[in-house]
KOLMI-609694 format. One record per residue (C-alpha): residue in three letters; z, y, x. Coordinates in Angstrom, 3 decimals, decimal comma, m for minus. Layout:
("ALA" (Z Y X))
...
//
This chain:
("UNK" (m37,190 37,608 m1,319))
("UNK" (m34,472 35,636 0,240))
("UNK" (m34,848 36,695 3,713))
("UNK" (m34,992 39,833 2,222))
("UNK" (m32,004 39,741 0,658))
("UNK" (m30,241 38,089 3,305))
("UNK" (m31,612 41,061 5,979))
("UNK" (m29,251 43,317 3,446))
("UNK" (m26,589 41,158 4,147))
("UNK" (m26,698 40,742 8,004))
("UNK" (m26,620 44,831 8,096))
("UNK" (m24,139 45,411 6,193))
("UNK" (m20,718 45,477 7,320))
("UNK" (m18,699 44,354 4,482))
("UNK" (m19,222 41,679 1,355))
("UNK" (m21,836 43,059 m0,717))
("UNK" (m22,236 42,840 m4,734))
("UNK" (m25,989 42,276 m6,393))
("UNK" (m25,994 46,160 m7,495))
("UNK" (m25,276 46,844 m3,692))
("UNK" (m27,780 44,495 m2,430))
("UNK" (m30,170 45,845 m5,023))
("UNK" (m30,092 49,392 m3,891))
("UNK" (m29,862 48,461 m0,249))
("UNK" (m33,677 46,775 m1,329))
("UNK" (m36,794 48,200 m0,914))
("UNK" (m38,371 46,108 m3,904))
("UNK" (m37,851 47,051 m6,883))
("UNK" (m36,046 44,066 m8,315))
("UNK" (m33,968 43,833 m11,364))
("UNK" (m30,484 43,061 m10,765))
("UNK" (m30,444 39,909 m12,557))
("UNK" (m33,183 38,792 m10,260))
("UNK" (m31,158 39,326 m7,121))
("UNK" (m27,855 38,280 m8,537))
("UNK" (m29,826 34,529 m9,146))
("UNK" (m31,603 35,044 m5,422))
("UNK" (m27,695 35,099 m4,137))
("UNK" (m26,530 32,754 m6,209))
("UNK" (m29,105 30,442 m4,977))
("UNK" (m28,443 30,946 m1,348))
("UNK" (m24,831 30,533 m2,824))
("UNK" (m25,545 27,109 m3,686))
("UNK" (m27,218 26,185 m0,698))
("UNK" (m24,728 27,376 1,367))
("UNK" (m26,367 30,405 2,744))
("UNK" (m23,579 32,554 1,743))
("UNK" (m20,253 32,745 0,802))
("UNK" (m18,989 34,871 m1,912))
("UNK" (m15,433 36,417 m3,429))
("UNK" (m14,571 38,081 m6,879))
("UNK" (m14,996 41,263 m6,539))
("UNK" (m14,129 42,712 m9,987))
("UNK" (m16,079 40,799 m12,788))
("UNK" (m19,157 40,458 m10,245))
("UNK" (m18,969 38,187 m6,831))
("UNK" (m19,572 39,958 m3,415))
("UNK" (m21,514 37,992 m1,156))
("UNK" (m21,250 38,008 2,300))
("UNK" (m23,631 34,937 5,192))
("UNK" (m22,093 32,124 6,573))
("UNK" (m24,799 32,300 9,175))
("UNK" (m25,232 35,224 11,459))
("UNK" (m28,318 35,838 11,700))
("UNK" (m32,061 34,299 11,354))
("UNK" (m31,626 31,742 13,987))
("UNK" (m28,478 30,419 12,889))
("UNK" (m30,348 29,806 8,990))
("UNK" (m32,966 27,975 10,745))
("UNK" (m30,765 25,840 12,689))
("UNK" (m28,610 25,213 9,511))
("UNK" (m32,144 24,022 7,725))
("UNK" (m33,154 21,981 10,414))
("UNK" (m29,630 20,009 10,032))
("UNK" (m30,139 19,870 6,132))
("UNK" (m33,323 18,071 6,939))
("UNK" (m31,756 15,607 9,309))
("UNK" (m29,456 14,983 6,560))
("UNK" (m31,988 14,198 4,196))
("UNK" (m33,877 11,726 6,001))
("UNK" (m32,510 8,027 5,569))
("UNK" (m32,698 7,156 9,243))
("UNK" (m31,890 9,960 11,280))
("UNK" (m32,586 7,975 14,718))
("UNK" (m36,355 7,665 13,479))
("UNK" (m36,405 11,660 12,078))
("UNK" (m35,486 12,701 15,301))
("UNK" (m37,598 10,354 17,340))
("UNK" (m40,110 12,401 15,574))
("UNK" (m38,856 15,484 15,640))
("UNK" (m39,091 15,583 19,475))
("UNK" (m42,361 13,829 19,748))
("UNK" (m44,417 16,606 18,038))
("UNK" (m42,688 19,488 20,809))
("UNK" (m44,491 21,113 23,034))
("UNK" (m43,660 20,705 26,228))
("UNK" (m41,792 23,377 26,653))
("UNK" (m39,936 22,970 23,664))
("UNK" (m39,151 19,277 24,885))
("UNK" (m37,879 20,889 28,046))
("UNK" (m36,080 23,291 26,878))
("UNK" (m34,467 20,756 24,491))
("UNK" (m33,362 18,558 27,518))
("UNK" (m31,928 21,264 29,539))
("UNK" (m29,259 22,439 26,526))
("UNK" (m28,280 18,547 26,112))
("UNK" (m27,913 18,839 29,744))
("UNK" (m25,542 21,347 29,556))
("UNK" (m23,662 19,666 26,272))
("UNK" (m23,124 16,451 28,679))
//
């Protein structure tokens, strides 16, 4: 439901409220249900959101799919207690082409 919800968002063009993002749906979801699916990617920083009369419009702080998993991958790193050793293992289970791919972007950071 949440990458449902946030497909809404990345369409549309402005802030959207829950009875927006509920019509924009295809499922047929109550609107208390996706008013706690937004505030739930409000809390984990999915989206940001403004008063917008006595509701909140809600609007991504990512643009798109890969930007959300990039975000999750750093929450991870975050999480782990040594991040040398998380990484260390992050790159070891690559494929190869993933590893390389990996080296030539820090290439181009350095």
């Amino acid at each position: 439901m949440e990458a449902q919800v946030l497909a809404v968002l990345w369409a549309a063009d402005r802030p959207l409220t829950p009875q927006q993002v509920q019509r924009a749906l295809a499922a047929d979801l109550a609107r208390t249900t996706v008013a706690t699916i937004l505030a739930r990617l409000h809390e984990k920083g999915t989206l940001a959101r403004t008063r917008a009369g006595r509701a909140f419009a809600y609007t991504p702080t990512v643009q798109d799919a890969d930007g959300l998993a990039a975000r999750r991958m750093r929450t991870e790193l975050e999480r782990g207690r040594d991040r040398s050793t998380v990484l260390a293992r992050f790159v070891s289970d690559l494929s190869d082409e993933d590893e390389r791919l990996l080296r030539e972007l820090l290439g181009e950071q350095a």
